[in-house]
C-alpha positions as CSV (number, residue, x, y, z in Angstrom):
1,X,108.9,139.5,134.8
2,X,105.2,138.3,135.4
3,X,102.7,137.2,133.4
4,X,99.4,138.2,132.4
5,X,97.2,134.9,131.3
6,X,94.3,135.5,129.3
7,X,92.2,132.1,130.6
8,X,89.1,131.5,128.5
9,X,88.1,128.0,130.2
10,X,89.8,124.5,130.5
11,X,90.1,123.1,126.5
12,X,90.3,126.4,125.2
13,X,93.1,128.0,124.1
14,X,95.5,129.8,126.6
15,X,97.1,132.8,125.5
16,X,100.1,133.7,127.8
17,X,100.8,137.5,127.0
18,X,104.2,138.7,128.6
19,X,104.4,142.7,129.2
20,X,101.6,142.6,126.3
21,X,104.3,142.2,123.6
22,X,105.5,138.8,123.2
23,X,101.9,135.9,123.1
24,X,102.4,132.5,123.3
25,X,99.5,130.3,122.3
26,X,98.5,126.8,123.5
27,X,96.2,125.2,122.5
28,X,94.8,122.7,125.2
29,X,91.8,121.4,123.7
30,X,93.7,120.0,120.7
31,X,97.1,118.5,123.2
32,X,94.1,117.3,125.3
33,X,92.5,115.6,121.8
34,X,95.9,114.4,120.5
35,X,96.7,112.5,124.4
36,X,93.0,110.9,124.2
37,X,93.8,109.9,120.9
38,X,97.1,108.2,121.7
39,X,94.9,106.2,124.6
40,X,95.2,108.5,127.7
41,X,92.2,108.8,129.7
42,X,90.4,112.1,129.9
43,X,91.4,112.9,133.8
44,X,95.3,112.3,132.4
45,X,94.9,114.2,129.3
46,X,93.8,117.6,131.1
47,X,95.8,117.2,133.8
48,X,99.1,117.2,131.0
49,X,97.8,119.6,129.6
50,X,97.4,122.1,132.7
51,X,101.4,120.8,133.4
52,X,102.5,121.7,130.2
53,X,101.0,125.2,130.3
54,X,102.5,125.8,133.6
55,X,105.6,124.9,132.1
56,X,105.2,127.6,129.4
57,X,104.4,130.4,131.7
58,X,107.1,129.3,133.8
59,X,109.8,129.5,131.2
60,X,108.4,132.9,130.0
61,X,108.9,134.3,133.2
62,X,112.8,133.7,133.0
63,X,113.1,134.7,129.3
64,X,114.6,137.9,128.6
65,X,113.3,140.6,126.2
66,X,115.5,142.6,123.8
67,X,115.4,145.4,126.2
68,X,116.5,144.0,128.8
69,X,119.3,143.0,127.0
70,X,119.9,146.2,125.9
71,X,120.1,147.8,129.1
72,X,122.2,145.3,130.9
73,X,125.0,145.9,128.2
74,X,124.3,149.5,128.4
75,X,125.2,149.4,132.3
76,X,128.2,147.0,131.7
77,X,129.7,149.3,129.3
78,X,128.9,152.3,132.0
79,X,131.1,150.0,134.5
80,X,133.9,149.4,132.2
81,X,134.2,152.9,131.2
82,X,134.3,153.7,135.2
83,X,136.9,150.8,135.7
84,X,138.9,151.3,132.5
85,X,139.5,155.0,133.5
86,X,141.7,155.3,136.0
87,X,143.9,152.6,134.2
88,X,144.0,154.9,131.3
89,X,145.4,157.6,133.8
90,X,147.8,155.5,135.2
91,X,149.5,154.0,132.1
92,X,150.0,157.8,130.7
93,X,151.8,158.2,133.9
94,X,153.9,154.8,133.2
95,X,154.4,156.6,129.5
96,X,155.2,159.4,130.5
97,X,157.6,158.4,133.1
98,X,159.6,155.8,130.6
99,X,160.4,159.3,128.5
100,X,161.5,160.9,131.1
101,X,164.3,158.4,131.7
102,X,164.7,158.0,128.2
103,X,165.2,161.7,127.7
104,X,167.6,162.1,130.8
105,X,169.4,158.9,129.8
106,X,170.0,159.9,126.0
107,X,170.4,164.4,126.8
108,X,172.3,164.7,129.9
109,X,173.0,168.2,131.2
């Protein structure tokens, strides 16, 4: 999943859209503020800053959206179906069988 930054400039706010329906908004001018105020310098500041929204887009990339869900379980259930089958088949046989000798067991000729 990629995504699309919308980059205004450095101390603006960058808005990290993923396939234009989840946004994520960070704010580097005021993390950048907050640092100097703690007593970083301003060549420390921005460079957190541009780590922690690397960080963000990073993780978004690996996140995964309802739909995804959605079809993932929708092709597990397809596979389960496809694997369950034939197991179906087989223990009508077993049933089916188990009467038999039940039936010739319990009604001889």
């Amino acid at each position: 999943m990629a995504a699309d930054f919308v980059l205004c400039s450095f101390h603006r706010q960058y808005c990290l859209e993923v396939l234009t329906v989840t946004a994520i908004t960070f704010d580097t001018l005021k993390y950048v503020k907050t640092l100097r105020a703690a007593g970083f310098e301003e060549r420390q500041a921005e460079a957190m800053a541009e780590v922690q929204r690397e960080i963000l887009s990073t993780n978004l990339d690996n996140l995964v959206t309802k739909d995804d869900l959605s079809q993932g379980l929708r092709e597990l259930r397809l596979e389960m179906a496809a694997e369950i089958a034939p197991l179906k088949w087989g223990m009508a046989v077993c049933v089916a069988g188990i009467v038999a000798i039940v039936l010739k067991t319990f009604f001889p000729h």
